[in-house]
N, C-alpha and C positions, 0 to 999 in steps of 0.2 A: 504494500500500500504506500502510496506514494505519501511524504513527507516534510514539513518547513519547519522553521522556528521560526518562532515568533519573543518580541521584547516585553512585552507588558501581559499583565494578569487576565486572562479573560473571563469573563460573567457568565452569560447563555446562550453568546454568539462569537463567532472570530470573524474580522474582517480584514481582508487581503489587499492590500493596492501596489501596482508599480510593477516590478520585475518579477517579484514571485506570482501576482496574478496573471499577469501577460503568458508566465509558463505553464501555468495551471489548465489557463484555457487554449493557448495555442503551441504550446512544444505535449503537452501532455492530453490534449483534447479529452477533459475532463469535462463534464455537464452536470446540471442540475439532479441530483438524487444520487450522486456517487460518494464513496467514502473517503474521505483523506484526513490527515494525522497531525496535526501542531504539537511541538515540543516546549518545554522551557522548564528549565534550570531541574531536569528529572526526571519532568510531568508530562505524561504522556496523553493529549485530546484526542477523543476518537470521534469525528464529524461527519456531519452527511453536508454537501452543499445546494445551497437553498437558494441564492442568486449571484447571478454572474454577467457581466458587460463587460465591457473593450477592456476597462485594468483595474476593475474591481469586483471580486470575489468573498460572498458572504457563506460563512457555514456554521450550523447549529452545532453546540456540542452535544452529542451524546450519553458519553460519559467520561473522566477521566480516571487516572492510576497513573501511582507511581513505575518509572521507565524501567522495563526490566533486564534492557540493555545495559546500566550503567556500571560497574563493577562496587563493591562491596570497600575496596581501598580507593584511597583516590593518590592516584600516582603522576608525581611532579616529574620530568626530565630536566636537567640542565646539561642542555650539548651546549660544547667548546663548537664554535662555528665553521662549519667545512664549508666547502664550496657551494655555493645557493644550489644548484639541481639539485646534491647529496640532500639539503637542509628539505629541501621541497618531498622529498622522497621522504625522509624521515619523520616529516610531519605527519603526512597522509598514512603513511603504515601503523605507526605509532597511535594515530587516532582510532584507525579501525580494530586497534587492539587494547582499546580500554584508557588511553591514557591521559589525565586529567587536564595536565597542564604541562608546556614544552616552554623554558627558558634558556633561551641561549645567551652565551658567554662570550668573550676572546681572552683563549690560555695565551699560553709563552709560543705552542707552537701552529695554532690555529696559521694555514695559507693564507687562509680569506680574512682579510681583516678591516670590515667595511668602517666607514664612520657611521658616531649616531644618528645622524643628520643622512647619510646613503642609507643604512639600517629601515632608515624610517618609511624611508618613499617604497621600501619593498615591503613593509609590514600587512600591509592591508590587500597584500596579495598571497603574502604566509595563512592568513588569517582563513581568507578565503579559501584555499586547499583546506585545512580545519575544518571548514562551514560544510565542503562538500564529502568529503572522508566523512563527518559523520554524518551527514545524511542519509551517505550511502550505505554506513555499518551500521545503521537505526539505533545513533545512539540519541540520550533524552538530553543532552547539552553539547555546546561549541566548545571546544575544549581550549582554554586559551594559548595564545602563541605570544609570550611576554615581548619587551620590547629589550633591545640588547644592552647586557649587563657587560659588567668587567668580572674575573675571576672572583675576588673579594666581596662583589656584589654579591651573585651567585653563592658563594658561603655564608654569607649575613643572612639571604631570602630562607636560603635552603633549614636554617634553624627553625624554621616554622613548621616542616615536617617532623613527624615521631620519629623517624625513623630514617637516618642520612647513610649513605653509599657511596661510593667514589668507585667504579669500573675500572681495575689497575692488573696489565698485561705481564706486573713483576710479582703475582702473589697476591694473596687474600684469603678471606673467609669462602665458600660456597655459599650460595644463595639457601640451598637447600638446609643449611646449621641455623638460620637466624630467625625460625619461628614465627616466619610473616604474619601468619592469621589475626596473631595478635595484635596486628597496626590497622590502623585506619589511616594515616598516610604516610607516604613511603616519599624521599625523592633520592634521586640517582644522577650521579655526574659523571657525565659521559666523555673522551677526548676527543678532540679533532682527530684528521689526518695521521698525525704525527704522534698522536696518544700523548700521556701527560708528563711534562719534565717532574723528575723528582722530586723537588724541593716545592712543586703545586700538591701533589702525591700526599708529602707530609704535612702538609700545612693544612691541608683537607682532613685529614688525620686529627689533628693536634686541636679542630675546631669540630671534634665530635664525629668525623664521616667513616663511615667501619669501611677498608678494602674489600673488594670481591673480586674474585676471579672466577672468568668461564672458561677455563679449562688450556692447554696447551698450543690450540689454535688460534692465533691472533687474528681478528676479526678487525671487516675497516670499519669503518667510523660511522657508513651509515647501514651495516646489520647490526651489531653491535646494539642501537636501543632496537631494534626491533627483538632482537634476540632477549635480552633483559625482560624487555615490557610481557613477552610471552613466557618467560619460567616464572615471572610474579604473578601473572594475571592466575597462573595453574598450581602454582604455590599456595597462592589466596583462596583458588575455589572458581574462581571468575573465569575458567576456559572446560 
């Protein structure tokens, strides 16, 4: 069933205007009495549409529930920033497999090292792979795509989760020793290209981040959170 979000609280009707209605009614040639699905922040509306014109689409809700796509932890990323197609690819996989929030960085050896100011004018097309990864994996929110931090930053944010990680290709804990189920959120610092100079390694350490390692095979930089986001989402229960 096809699916949008939506910004605001709805009552006993949802109303549609602009690009999502223009799809509704002519990429998706949807009509009066069919079912379609509005999300927001979980909540899953399940709707019949009741009227429809050139770019406005009204529809009754049915009824709602909480989203039963959304996973059980809510899992932060912080990638070190690789080259934008990599960042673009890791967004979109990374959404479709549960994960809450993506924050990117620049370590010591990040390639790519745009300024805030470049950063920005590409954000709102990071955002939008987000928007459609989840629409596509029928999840019940946009999973946000932060705006880019410096390492330190990324350490500071990252305190706000229960439960901090740092992805290190010289050693670590196994994912599967650290009793996930127990956390409600998790976040994970992931390296560029070039993986993390040691002295980012310790310092990440030393501000609470537990090492982990996936095993003998050094992975680049953008399977590496795909790979992650799926031994947690199964660690959790969530796959």
């Amino acid at each position: 069933m096809p699916r949008f979000f939506i910004d605001t609280e709805p009552s006993e009707y949802i109303t549609v205007t602009g690009g999502d209605a223009r799809h509704i009614g002519y990429s998706l040639r949807m009509k009066k009495g069919d079912s379609i699905t509005f999300c927001r922040m979980g909540t899953d509306y399940f709707c019949t549409i009741t009227e429809m014109s050139e770019d406005t689409v009204t529809c009754r809700i049915d009824r709602a529930e909480p989203s039963k796509c959304e996973p059980s932890v809510s899992l932060t990323l912080y990638q070190a920033f690789p080259k934008q197609d990599k960042f673009e690819q890791i967004i979109q996989k990374t959404v479709e497999l549960g994960a809450a929030r993506i924050v990117p960085f620049l370590s010591k050896r990040c390639v790519s090292r745009p300024s805030e100011k470049d950063f920005a004018k590409k954000l709102e097309r990071f955002r939008k792979i987000s928007e459609e990864a989840a629409k596509q994996s029928g999840r019940g929110i946009i999973p946000e795509v932060a705006p880019l931090m410096t390492f330190e930053q990324a350490l500071e944010d990252m305190k706000s989760c229960e439960l901090r990680l740092i992805c290190y290709e010289n050693g670590g804990k196994r994912l599967s020793e650290l009793g996930l189920p127990e956390y409600k959120s998790i976040g994970v610092m992931i390296g560029s290209e070039g993986g993390f100079d040691r002295s980012e390694a310790e310092r990440a350490a030393d501000s609470g981040a537990v090492p982990v390692w996936l095993g003998e095979r050094i992975l680049r930089c953008e399977t590496c959170p795909v790979a992650v986001s799926a031994v947690i989402m199964n660690l959790t229960g969530n796959m």
